[in-house]
C-alpha positions in Angstrom: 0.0 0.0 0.0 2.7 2.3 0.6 4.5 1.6 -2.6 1.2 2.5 -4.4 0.5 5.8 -2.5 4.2 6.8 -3.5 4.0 6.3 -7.1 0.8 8.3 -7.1 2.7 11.2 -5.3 5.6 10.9 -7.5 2.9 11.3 -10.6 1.2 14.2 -9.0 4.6 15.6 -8.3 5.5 15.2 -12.2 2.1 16.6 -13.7 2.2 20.0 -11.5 6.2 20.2 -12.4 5.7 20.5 -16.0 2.3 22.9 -15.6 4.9 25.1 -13.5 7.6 25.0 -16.4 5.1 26.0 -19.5 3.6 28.6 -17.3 7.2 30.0 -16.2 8.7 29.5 -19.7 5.6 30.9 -22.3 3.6 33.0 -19.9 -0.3 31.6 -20.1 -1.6 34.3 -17.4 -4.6 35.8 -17.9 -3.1 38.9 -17.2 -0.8 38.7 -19.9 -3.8 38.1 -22.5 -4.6 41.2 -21.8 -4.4 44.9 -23.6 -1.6 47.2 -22.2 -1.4 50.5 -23.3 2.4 50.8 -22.4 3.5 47.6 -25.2 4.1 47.2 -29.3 1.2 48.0 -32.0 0.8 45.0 -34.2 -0.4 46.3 -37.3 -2.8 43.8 -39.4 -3.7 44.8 -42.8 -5.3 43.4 -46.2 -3.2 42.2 -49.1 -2.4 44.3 -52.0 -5.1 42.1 -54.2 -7.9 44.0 -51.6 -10.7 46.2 -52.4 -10.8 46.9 -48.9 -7.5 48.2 -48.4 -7.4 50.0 -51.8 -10.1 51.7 -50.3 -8.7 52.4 -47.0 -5.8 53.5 -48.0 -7.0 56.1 -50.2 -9.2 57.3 -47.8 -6.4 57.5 -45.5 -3.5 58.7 -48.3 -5.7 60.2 -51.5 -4.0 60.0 -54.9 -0.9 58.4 -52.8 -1.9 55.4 -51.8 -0.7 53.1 -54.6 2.8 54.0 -53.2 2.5 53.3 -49.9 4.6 50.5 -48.2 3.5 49.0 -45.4 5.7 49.6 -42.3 8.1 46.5 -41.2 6.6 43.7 -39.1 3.1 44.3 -40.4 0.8 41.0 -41.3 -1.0 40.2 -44.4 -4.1 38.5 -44.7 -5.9 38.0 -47.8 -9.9 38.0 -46.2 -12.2 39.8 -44.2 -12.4 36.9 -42.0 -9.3 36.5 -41.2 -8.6 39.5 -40.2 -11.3 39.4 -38.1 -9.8 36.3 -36.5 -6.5 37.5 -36.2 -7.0 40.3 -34.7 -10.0 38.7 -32.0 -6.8 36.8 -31.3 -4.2 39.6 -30.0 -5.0 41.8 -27.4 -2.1 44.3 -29.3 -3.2 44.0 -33.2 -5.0 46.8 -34.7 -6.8 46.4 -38.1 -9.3 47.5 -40.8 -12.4 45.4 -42.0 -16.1 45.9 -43.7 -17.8 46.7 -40.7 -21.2 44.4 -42.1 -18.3 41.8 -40.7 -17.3 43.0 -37.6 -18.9 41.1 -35.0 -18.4 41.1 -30.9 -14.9 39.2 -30.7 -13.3 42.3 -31.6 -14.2 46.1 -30.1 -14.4 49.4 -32.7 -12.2 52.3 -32.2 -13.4 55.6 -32.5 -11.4 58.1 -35.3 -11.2 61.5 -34.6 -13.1 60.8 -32.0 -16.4 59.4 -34.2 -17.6 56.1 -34.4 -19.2 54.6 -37.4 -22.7 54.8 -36.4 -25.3 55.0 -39.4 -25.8 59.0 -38.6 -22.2 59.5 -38.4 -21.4 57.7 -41.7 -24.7 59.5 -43.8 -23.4 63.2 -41.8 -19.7 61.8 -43.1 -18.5 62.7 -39.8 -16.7 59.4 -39.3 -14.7 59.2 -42.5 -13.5 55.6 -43.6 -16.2 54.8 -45.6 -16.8 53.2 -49.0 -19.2 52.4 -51.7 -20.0 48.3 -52.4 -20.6 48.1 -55.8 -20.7 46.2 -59.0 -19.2 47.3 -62.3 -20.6 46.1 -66.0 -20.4 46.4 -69.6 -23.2 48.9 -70.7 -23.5 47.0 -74.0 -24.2 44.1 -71.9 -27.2 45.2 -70.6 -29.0 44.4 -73.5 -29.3 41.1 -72.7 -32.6 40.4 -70.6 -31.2 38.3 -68.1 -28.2 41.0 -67.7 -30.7 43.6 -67.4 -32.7 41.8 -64.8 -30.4 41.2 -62.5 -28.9 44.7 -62.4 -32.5 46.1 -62.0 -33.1 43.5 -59.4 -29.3 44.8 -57.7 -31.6 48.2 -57.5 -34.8 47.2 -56.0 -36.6 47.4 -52.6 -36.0 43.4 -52.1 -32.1 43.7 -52.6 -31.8 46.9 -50.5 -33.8 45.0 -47.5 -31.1 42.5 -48.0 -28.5 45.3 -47.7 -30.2 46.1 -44.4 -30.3 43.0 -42.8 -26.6 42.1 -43.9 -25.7 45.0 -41.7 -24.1 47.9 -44.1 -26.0 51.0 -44.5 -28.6 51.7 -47.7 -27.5 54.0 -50.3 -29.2 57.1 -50.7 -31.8 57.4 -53.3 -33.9 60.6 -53.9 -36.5 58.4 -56.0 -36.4 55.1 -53.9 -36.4 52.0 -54.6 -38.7 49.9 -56.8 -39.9 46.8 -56.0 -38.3 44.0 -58.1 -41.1 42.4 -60.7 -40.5 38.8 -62.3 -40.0 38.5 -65.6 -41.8 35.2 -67.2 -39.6 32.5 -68.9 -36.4 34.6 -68.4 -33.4 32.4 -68.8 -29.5 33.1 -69.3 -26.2 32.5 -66.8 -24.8 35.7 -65.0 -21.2 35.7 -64.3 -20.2 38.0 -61.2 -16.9 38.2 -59.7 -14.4 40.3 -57.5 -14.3 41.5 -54.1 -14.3 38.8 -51.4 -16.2 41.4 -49.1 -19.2 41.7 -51.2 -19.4 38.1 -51.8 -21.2 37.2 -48.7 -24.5 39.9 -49.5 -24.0 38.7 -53.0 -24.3 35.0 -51.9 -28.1 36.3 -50.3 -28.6 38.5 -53.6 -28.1 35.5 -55.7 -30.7 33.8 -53.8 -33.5 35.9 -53.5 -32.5 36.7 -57.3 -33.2 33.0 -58.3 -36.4 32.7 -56.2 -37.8 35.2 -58.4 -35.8 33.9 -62.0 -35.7 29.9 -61.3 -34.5 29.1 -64.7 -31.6 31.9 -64.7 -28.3 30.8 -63.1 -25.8 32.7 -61.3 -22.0 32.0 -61.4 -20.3 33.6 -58.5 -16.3 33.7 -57.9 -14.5 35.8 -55.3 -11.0 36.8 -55.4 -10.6 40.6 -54.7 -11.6 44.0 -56.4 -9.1 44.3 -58.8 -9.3 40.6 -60.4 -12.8 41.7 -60.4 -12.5 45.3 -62.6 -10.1 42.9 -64.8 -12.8 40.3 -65.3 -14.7 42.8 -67.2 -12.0 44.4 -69.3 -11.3 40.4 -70.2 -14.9 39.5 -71.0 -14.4 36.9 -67.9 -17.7 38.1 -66.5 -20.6 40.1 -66.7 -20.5 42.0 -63.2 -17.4 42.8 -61.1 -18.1 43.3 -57.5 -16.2 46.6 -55.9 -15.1 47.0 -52.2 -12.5 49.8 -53.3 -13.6 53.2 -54.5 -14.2 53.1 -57.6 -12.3 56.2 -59.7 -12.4 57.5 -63.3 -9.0 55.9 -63.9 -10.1 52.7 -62.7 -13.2 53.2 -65.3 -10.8 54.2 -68.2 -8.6 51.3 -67.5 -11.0 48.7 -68.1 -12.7 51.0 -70.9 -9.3 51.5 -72.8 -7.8 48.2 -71.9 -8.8 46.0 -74.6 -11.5 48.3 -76.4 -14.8 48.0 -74.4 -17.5 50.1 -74.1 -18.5 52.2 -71.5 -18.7 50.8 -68.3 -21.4 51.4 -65.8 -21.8 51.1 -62.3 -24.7 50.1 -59.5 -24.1 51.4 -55.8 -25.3 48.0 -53.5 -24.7 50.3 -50.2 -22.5 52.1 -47.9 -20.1 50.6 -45.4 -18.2 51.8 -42.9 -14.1 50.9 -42.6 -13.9 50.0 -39.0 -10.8 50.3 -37.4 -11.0 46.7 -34.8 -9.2 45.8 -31.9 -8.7 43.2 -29.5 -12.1 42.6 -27.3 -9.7 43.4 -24.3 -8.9 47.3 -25.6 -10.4 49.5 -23.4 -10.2 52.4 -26.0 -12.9 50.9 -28.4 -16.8 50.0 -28.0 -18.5 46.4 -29.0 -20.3 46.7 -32.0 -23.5 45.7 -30.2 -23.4 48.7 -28.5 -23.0 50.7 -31.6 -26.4 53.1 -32.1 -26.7 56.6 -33.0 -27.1 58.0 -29.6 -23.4 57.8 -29.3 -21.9 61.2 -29.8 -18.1 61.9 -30.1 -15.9 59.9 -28.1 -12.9 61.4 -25.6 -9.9 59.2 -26.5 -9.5 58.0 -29.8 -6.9 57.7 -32.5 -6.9 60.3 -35.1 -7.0 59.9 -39.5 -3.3 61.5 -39.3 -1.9 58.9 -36.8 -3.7 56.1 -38.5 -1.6 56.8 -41.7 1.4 57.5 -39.8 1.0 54.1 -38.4 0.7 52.6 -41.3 3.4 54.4 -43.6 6.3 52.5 -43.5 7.5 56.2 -45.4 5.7 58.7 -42.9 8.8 59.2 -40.7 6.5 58.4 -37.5 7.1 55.5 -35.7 5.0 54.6 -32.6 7.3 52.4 -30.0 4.0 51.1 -28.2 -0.4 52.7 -28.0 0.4 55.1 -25.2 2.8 56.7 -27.7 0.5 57.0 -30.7 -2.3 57.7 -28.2 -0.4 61.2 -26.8 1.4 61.8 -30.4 0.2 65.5 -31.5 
């Protein structure tokens, strides 16, 4: 019996040995999983294929921002989601995403000292904001089913999606119709581009097909910019847009390889968010995002957001508190 108890002792003794050494050697506290003002920034951005950061970036930079590097040690991603995942995961990580993604597993930072509520986006008061779109071949439209579904992109039904998907509807001094079926309409609708409008597409689509069962809907997602190339290539018939759209991104495609003018529908207005970590004290839940929220006290200004992020600006921020008190 006493050669038993021993053993189990001398397992015990083993088990809470090694718990001791990870602890000691990688730091799982909960106080280290935890926001400090006083440590590093870790930046998290897009890649270069994004609408998203096309459009942040020149929101942030203007005509500059196809030059701007950014700074050393930044990360990469290549979707929405995973930047939403990446930065849920690091109490120091600040980031960018479409703020129909942004859910509660990250907090949104207030910039120059707004928050993108509805009223502060439509009073342009918070400022990182951008069109969704879709681009198209105005020749094209004289196909039925091409026609159709850009009406349908327009309607009351597709704006209600819009709503519900959590991005803000684009304003229309006439309204918006309510989407009529057409009888026997038939045909295949290519649409490609930007991974952040694939997901409202995805609902689009749907209710789209509910109305036209015999049309079909091909749908691809691989960024903006393989998107606007789709239609200069004839590789499909609409090109979903997260960036801002600009007259030489029109030209390019309408010079490019001879096409015709080139149209565009608005699909709605979202917001930019700047995220952090759930355990940043600076930002707000996006639950508790409503338009009774006025200006904030402590935020992070357009300027410093840049500064952070141009590996050029001259500007380097050793830790928050120092980007936090920069002037």
């Amino acid at each position: 019996m006493f050669i038993v108890s021993k053993n189990k002792f001398s397992i015990a003794t083993k088990l809470s040995a090694l718990l001791l050494f990870i602890v000691s050697v990688f730091g799982l506290t909960a106080c280290d999983y935890q926001f400090r003002v006083d440590r590093p920034i870790i930046i998290i951005s897009r890649d270069s294929a994004s609408g998203t950061r096309e459009a942040f970036f020149t929101l942030l930079f203007g005509s500059k921002q196809a030059d701007i590097r950014l700074k050393l040690g930044s990360i990469e991603l290549n979707s929405t989601a995973a930047i939403l995942a990446r930065v849920s995961s690091d109490p120091q990580s600040i980031g960018y995403d479409s703020l129909g993604f942004v859910n509660d597993s990250v907090k949104l930072l207030p910039v120059d000292k707004y928050l993108p509520t509805t009223q502060n986006i439509l009073d342009d008061k918070y400022k990182l904001w951008r069109p969704l779109s879709v681009l198209y071949r105005i020749d094209r439209m004289k196909q039925r089913h091409l026609s159709a579904f850009n009406d349908f992109l327009q309607s009351q039904q597709a704006q209600d999606i819009v709503q519900s998907r959590g991005y803000v509807n684009f304003p229309s001094s006439e309204g918006y119709a309510e989407y009529k079926p057409i009888a026997d309409l038939v045909g295949t609708i290519r649409v490609s581009g930007s991974t952040t409008v694939e997901p409202m597409m995805q609902r689009l689509r749907e209710k789209f097909l509910d109305y036209q069962p015999n049309c079909k809907i091909e749908l691809t997602a691989a960024g903006s910019g393989p998107g606007r190339n789709d239609i200069k290539n004839d590789n499909s018939d609409f090109g979903m847009q997260s960036a801002v759209v600009t007259q030489s991104h029109i030209d390019d495609i309408e010079q490019g390889a001879g096409v015709g003018n080139v149209g565009q529908t608005n699909l709605a207005i979202d917001a930019i968010a700047v995220i952090v970590h759930s355990s940043n004290y600076l930002g707000i839940p996006k639950s508790d995002l409503t338009d009774d929220i006025q200006e904030q006290g402590q935020s992070v200004t357009m300027q410093n957001l840049a500064n952070l992020i141009d590996n050029d600006s001259g500007v380097s921020f050793a830790t928050w508190k120092a980007m936090l008190e920069f002037q």
